[in-house]
C-alpha positions as CSV (number, residue, x, y, z in Angstrom):
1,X,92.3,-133.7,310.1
2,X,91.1,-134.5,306.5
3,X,93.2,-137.1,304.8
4,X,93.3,-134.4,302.0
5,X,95.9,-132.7,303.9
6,X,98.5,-135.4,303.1
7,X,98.4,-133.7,300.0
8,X,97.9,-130.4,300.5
9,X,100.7,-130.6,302.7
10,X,103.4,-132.8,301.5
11,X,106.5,-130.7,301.6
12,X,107.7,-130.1,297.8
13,X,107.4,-127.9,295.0
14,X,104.9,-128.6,291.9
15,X,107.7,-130.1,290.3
16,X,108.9,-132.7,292.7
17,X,108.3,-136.1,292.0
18,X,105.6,-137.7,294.1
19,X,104.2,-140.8,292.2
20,X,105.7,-143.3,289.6
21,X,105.1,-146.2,288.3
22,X,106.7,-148.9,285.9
23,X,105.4,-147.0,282.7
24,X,105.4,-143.4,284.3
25,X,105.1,-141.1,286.9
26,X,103.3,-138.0,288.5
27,X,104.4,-134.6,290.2
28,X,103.1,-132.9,293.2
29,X,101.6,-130.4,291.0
30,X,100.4,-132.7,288.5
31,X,98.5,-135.0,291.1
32,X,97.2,-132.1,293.2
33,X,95.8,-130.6,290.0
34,X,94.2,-133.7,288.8
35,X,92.6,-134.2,291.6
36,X,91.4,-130.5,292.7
37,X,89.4,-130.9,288.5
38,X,88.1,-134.2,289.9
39,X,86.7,-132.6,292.9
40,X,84.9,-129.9,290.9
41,X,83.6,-132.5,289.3
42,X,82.3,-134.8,291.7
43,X,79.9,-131.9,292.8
44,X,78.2,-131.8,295.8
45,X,78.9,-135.1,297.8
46,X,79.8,-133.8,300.9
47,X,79.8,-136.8,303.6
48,X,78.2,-138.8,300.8
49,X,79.7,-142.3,299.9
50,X,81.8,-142.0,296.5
51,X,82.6,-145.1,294.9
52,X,85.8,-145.8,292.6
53,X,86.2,-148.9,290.6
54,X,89.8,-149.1,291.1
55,X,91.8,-150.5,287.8
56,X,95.3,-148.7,288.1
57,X,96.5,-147.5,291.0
58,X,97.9,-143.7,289.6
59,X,93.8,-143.0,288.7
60,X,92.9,-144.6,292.1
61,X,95.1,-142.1,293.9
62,X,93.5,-139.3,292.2
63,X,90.0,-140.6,292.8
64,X,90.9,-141.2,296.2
65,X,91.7,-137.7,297.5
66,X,89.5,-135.6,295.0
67,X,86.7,-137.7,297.2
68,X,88.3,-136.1,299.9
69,X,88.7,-132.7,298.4
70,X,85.3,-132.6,297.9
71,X,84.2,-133.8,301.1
72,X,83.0,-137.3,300.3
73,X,83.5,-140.8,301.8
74,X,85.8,-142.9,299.5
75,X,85.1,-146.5,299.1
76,X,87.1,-149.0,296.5
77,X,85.6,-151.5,294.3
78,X,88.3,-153.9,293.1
79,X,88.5,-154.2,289.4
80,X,89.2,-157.7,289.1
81,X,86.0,-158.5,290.5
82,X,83.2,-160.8,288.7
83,X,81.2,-157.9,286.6
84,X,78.1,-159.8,289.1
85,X,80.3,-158.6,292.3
86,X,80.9,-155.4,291.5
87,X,76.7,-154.7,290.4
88,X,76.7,-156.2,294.3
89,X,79.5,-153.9,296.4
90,X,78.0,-151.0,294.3
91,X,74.7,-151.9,295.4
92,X,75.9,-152.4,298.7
93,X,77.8,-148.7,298.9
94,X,74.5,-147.0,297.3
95,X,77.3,-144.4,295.9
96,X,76.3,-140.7,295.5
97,X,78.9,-140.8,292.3
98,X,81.0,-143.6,290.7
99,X,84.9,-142.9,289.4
100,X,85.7,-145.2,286.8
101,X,88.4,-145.8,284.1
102,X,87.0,-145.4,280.4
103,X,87.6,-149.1,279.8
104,X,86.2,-150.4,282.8
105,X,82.8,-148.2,282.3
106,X,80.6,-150.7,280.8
107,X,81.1,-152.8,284.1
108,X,79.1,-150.4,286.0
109,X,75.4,-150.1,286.1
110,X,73.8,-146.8,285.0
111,X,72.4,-144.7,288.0
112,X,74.8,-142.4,290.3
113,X,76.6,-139.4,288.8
114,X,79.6,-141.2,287.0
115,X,83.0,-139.8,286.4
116,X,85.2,-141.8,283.4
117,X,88.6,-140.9,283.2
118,X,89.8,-141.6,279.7
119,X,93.1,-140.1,278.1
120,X,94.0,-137.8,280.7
121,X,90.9,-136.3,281.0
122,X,87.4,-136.7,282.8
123,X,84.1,-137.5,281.0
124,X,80.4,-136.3,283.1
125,X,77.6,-138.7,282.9
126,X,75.0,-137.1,285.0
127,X,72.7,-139.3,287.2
128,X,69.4,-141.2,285.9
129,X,68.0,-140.5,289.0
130,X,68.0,-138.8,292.0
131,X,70.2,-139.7,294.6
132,X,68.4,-140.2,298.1
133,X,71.1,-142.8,299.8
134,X,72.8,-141.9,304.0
135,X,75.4,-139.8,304.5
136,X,77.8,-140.5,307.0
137,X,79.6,-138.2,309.6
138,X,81.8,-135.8,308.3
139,X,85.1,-137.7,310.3
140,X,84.5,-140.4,308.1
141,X,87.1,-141.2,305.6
142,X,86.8,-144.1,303.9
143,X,84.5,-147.9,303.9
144,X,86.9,-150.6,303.4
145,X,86.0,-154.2,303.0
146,X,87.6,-157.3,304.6
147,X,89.5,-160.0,303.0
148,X,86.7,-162.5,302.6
149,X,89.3,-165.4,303.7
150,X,86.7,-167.0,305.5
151,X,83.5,-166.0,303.7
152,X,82.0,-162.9,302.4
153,X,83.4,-159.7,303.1
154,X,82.3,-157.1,305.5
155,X,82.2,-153.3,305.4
156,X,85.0,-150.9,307.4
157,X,84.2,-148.0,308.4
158,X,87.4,-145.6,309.0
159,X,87.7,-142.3,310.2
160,X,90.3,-139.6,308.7
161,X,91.8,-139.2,312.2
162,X,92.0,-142.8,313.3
163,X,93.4,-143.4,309.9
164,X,96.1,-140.7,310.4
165,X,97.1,-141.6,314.8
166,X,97.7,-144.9,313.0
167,X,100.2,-144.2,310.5
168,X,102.0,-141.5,312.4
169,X,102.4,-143.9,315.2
170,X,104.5,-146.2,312.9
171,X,106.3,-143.8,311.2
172,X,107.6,-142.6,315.2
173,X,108.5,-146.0,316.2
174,X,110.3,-146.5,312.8
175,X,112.0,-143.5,313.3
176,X,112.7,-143.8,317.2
177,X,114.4,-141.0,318.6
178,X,116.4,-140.1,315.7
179,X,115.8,-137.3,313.5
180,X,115.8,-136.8,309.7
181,X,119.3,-136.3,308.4
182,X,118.1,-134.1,305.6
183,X,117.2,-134.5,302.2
184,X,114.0,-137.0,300.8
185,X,113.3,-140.2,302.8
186,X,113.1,-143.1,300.7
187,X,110.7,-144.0,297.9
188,X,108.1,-145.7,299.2
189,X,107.7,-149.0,296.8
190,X,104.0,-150.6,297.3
191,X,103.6,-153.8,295.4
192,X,99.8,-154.1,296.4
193,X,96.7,-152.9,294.4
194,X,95.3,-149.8,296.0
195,X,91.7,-151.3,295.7
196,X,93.2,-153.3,299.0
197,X,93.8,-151.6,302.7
198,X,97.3,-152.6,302.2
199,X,97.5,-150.5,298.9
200,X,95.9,-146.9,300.2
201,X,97.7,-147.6,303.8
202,X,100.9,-147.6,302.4
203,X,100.5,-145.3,299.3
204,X,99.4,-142.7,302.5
205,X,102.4,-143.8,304.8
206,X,104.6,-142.4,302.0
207,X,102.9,-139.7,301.5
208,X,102.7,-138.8,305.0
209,X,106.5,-139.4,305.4
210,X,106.7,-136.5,302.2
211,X,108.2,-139.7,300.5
212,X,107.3,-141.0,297.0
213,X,105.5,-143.8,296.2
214,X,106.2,-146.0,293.7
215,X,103.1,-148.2,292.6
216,X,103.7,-152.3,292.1
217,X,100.0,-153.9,291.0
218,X,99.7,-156.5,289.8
219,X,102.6,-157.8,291.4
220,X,105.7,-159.6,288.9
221,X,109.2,-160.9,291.2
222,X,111.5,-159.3,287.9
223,X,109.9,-155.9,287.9
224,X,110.0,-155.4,291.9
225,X,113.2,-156.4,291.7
226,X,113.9,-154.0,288.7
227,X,112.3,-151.1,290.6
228,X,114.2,-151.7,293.9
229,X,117.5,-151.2,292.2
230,X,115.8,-148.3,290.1
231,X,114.4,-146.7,293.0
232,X,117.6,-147.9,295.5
233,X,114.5,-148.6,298.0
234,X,116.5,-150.4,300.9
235,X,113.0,-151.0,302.4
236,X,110.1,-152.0,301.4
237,X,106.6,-154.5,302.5
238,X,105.9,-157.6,300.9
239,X,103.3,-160.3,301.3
240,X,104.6,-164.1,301.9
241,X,103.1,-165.3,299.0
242,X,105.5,-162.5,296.7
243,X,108.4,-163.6,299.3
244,X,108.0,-166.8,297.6
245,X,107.8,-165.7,293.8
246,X,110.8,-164.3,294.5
247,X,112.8,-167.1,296.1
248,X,111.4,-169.5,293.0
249,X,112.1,-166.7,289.9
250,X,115.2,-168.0,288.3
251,X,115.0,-164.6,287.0
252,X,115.8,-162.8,290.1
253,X,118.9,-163.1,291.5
254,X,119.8,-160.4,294.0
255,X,117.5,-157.4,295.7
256,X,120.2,-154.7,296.2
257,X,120.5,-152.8,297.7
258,X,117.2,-154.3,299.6
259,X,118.4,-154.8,303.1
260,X,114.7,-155.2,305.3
261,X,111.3,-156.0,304.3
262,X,107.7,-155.6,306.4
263,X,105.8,-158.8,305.8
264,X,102.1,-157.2,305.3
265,X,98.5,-158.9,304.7
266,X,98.8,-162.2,305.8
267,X,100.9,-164.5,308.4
268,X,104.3,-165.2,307.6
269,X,106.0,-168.6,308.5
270,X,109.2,-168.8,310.2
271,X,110.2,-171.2,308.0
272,X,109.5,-168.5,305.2
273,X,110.8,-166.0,306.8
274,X,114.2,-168.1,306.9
275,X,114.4,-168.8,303.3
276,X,113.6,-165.5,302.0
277,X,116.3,-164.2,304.5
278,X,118.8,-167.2,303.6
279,X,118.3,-166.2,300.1
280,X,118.6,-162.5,300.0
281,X,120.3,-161.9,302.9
282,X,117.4,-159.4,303.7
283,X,115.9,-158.7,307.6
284,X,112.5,-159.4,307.3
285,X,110.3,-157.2,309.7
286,X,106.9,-158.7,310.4
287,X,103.9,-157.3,311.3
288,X,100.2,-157.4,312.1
289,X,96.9,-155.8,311.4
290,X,93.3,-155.6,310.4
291,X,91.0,-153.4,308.6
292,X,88.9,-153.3,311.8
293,X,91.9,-152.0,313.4
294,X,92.7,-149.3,311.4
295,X,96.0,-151.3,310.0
296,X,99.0,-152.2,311.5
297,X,98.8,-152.8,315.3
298,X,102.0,-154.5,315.9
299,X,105.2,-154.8,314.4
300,X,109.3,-155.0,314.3
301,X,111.6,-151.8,314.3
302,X,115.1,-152.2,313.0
303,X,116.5,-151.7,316.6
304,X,114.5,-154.8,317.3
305,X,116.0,-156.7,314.8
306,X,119.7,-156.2,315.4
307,X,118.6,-157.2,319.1
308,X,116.8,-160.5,318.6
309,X,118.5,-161.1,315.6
310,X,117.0,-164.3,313.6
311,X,116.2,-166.1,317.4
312,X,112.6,-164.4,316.8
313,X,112.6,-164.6,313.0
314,X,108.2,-165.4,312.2
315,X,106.8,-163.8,315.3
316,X,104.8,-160.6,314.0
317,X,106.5,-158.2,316.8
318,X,105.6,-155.8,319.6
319,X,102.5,-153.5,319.8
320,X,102.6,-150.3,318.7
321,X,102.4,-147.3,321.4
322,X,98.6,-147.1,322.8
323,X,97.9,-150.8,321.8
324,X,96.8,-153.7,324.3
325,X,97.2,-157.3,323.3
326,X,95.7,-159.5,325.0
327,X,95.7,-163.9,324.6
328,X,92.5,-165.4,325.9
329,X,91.9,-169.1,326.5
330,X,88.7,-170.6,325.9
331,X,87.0,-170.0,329.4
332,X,87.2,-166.1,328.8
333,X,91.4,-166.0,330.7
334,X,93.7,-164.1,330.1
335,X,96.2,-167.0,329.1
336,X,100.2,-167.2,330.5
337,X,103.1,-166.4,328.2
338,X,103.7,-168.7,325.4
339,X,100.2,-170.1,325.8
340,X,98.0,-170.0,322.6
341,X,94.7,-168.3,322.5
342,X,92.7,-166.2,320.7
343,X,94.0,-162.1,320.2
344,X,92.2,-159.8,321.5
345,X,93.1,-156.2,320.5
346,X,92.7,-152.5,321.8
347,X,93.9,-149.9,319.2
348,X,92.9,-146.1,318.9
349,X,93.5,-146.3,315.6
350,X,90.6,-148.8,314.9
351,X,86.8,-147.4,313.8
352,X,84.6,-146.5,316.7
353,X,83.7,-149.0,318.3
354,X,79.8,-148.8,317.3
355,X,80.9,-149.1,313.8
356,X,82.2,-152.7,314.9
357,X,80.9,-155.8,314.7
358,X,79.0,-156.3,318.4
359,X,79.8,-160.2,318.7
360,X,83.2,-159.4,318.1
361,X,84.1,-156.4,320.5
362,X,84.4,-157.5,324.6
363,X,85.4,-154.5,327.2
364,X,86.9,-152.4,324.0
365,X,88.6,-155.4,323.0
366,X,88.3,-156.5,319.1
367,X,88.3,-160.2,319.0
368,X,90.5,-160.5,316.3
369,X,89.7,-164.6,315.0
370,X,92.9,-165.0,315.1
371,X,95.0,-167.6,317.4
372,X,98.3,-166.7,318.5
373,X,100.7,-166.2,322.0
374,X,102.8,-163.5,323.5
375,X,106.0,-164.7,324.6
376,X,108.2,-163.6,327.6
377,X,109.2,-160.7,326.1
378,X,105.9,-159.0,324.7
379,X,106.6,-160.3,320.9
380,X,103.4,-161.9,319.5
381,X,103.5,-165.0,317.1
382,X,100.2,-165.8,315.0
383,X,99.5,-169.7,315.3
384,X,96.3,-169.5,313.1
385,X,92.4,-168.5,312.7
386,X,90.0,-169.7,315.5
387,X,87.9,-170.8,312.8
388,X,90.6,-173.2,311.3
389,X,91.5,-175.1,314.6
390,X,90.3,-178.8,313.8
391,X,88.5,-179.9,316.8
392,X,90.0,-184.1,315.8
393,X,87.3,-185.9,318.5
394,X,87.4,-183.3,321.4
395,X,91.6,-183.1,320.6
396,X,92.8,-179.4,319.0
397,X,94.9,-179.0,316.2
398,X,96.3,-176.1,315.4
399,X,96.8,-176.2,311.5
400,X,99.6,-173.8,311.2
401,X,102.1,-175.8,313.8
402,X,101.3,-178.7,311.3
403,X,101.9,-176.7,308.3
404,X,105.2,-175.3,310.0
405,X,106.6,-178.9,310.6
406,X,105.7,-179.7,306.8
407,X,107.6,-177.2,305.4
408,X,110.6,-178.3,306.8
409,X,110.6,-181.4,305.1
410,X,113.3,-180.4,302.2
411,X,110.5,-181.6,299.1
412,X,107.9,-179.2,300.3
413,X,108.1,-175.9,299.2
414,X,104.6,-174.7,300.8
415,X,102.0,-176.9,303.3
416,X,98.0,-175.9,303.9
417,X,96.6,-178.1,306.6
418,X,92.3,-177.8,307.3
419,X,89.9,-179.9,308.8
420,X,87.5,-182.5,306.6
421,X,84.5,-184.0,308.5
422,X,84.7,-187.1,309.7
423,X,82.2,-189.2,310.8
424,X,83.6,-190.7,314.2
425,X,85.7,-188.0,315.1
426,X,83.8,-185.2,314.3
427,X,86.9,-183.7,312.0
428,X,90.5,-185.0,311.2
429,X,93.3,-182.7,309.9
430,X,94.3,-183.2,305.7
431,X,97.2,-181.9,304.1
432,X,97.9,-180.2,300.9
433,X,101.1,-180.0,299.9
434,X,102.8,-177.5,296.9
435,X,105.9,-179.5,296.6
436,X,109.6,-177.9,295.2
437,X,109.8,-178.1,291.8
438,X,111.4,-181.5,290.5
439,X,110.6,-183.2,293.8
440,X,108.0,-186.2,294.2
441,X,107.6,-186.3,297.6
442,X,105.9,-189.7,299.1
443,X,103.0,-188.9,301.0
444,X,103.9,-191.6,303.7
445,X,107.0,-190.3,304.5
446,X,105.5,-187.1,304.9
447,X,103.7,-188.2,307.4
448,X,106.0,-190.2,308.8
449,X,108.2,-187.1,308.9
450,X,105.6,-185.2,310.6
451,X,104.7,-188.0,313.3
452,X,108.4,-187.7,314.1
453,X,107.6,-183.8,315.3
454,X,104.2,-184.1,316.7
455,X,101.3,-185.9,318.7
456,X,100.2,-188.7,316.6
457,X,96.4,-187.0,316.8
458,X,98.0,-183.7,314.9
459,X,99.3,-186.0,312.1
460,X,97.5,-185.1,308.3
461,X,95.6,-188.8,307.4
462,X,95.9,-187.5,304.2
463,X,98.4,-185.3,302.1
464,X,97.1,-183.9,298.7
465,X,99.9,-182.2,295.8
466,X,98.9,-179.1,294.3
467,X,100.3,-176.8,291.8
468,X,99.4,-173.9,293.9
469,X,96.7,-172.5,296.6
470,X,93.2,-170.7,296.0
471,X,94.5,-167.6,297.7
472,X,92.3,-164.0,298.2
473,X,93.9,-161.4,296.4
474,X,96.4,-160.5,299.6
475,X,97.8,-164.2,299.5
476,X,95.8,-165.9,302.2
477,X,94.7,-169.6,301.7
478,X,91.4,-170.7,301.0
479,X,91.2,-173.0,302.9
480,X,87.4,-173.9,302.5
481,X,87.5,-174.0,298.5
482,X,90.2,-176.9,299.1
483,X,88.0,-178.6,301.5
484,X,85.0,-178.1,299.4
485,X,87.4,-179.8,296.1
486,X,88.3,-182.3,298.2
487,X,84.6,-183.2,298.7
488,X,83.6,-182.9,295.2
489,X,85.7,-185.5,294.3
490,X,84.2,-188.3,296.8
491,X,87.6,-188.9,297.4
492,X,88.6,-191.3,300.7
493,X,90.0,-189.1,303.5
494,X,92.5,-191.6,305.4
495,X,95.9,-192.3,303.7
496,X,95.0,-190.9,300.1
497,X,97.8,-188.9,298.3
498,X,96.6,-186.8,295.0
499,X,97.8,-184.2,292.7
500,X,95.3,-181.7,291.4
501,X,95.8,-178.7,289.4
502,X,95.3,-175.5,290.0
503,X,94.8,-175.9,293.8
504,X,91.6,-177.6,293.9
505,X,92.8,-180.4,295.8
506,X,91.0,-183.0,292.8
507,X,91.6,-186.6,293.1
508,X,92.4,-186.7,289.9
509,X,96.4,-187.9,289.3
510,X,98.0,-189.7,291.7
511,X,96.3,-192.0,294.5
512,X,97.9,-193.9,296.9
513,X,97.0,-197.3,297.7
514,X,93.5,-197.2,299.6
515,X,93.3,-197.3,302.9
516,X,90.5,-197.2,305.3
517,X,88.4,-195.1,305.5
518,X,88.9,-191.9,308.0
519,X,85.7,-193.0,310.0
520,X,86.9,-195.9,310.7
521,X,90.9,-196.1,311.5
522,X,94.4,-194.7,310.3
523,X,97.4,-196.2,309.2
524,X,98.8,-195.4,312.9
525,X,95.4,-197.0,315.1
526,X,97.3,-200.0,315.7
527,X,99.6,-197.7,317.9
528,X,96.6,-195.9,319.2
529,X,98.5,-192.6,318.6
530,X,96.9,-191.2,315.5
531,X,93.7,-191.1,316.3
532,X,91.4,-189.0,319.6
């Protein structure tokens, strides 16, 4: 099944609604007509890779299925990209044709057939040369591109029906057993830009449910909460770093009639899971995915929630039907309940499994990077990235249960915990910390606090203050561009507490008497519990 049909299918007339956004809106017949002249005009690119610099997400739904109207393999190119990274992705993609928005065109190179949208209409610049890139297999929908949290990003490829098992799969367990009660489900609200999986995987769920979607991007805490009462979306996905916009906007003040949220793109803390909750008085519905995986794998229904009420609040949920999760230790086991390891995942909805990386797939298992644990009753809590454990002289530290113990300390509104080299030990854990606004939190009593929760080894020898985190564009931490400001600064590790703007982690505020340095001892040596 093409992903057209989501279209061509969705149950309405050519008047009903099927798109807004903050400064408009589209109909069924108005978007299916847009995008059958776009098709036309793409020409021939059947099973060839079309590329769409996406600016806005109404002119990125219309590029996206006129590609699949006219056969071609859609792959986003983020707008807000360096003009340098875009030449790059496009060079990467080797696009029969390029969409673009009129004032983006000058960011892309000359070459491919290009389409410019421009004042409702389309403009034709033919190709300066002859196209002689691959073409890929015709069940191929789309080439997505990972988050780049941990270094550059990677191609996706997924497939129209993978694409489609995956989001009807949701949409049953969402639905459980009962049946639609008549009339239009829900708006759809999607706060994400639709040059991210997140984005096109929701604006698709809504059409796929025959619901609307309302478009979000870039993301501001006033207007979602304008367009949830507009909308009376009860509903709705969020990201943890918009959860916290929201909780810190004087300007918001309620999200009626909101009453759950999915927490998408990147791991959500119990801690702030609990605020937004405490706040709002809105069920928050976790969940977990990859690009590799076709999206979400695992995730919370409603029923779930008014079971385990909050006792299970920051654990990402159950699998979805035709999903294996597995937690493997180190030595290749299958590790017991509540033990962390790293995820390994089976989903039907993912690419094949020759389009996957080969280091990373075991028995038809995707490993996913990630740490995490199933507990006793099959819900599965995300503890962190492989990559990120800090290996502190042969002793693991895991830097989200840091992090987690952090942000309960009631100055600390956010906590990002990574490993700096050290010389003796090989690495030892540092802490940056965004602190609530007002506060001044002292750096010793944060780690006093935190020695009071956990091994002395997992204890930060240093705690940084920053306005905010480098983040990817879906919220996750950089945690390698603050480890990377911390060394630019030639800073001391041990005992050093500094503010820097901007979320560079700079020495360059406040310091903290000095202390030795992190080769050599911590504060706590003397107790011989702070260090491997």
């Amino acid at each position: 099944m093409n992903l057209s049909s989501f279209l061509l299918d969705y149950p309405g007339t050519p008047g009903t609604p099927v798109v807004h956004w903050p400064e408009g809106g589209l109909t069924l017949g108005e978007l299916t007509t847009r995008a059958r002249t776009a098709a036309r005009l793409l020409g021939q690119v059947s099973c060839a890779p079309v590329a769409c610099l996406v600016d806005d997400g109404p002119s990125a739904v219309t590029a996206m299925f006129a590609t699949w109207l006219a056969g071609g393999v859609y792959i986003p190119v983020n707008a807000r990209l360096t003009k340098t990274e875009i030449e790059q992705q496009l060079a990467a993609a080797d696009p029969a044709a390029v969409v673009v928005g009129g004032r983006q065109a000058g960011r892309v190179p000359r070459g491919p057939h290009q389409l410019v949208h421009e004042d409702g209409g389309w403009a034709v610049l033919g190709a300066e040369r002859p196209w002689r890139g691959g073409l890929f297999a015709p069940e191929v929908a789309l080439v997505m591109r990972t988050s780049g949290t941990t270094g550059a990003s990677k191609p996706v490829v997924l497939e129209h029906e993978g694409v489609r098992k995956g989001i009807d799969v949701v949409i049953d367990r969402l639905r459980g057993a009962a049946k639609e009660s008549g009339g239009r489900p829900m708006p759809n609200l999607v706060p994400s830009s639709l040059a991210l999986w997140a984005g096109i995987w929701n604006t698709l769920f809504a059409l796929r449910l025959g619901a609307e979607a309302v478009l979000l991007d870039p993301f501001d805490a006033a207007d979602y909460a304008a367009m949830v009462k507009r909308f009376g979306i009860r509903s709705t996905i969020l990201a943890p770093p918009m959860m916290t916009m929201l909780c810190d906007d004087p300007r918001v003040t309620d999200l009626k009639p909101l009453r759950y949220v999915r927490s998408v793109t990147a791991p959500l803390s119990p801690a702030q899971a609990c605020r937004f909750h405490e706040r709002f008085d809105v069920g928050v519905l976790n969940s977990y995915g990859q690009t590799e995986l076709g999206g979400e794998v695992v995730g919370w229904t409603v029923a779930e929630l008014r079971e385990y009420g909050t006792t299970k609040l920051g654990a990402v949920g159950r699998a979805h039907a035709g999903v294996t999760v597995r937690i493997v230790d180190q030595d290749g086991s299958e590790a017991e309940p509540d033990a962390v390891g790293e995820i390994w995942i089976r989903s039907p909805f993912a690419s094949s499994e020759g389009e996957l990386p080969a280091d990373r797939v075991r028995e038809g298992f995707l490993r996913t990077g990630d740490l995490g644990r199933l507990d006793a009753d099959g819900f599965l809590w995300i503890e962190g990235r492989v990559s990120d454990m800090i290996n502190r002289g042969g002793l693991k530290v895991v830097p989200h249960e840091v992090e987690e113990v952090l942000r309960g300390h009631h100055h600390v509104a956010d906590a990002c915990v990574a490993g700096v080299p050290d010389e003796r030990l090989g690495e030892v854990p540092v802490a940056w910390i965004r602190p609530v606004p007002g506060a001044t939190p002292d750096p010793e009593e944060l780690r006093s606090f935190t020695r009071d929760r956990l091994a002395g080894y997992k204890v930060p020898v240093a705690v940084h203050f920053v306005e905010d985190f480098p983040r990817t564009e879906i919220g996750k931490i950089r945690r390698h561009e603050l480890v990377m400001g911390l060394a630019a600064t030639a800073a001391p590790v041990a005992n050093v507490a500094t503010a820097g703007g901007g979320g560079t982690g700079a020495a360059n505020a406040r310091t903290a008497a000095p202390a030795a340095n992190a080769n050599t001892a911590t504060a706590d040596n003397s107790k011989g519990t702070d260090t491997a």
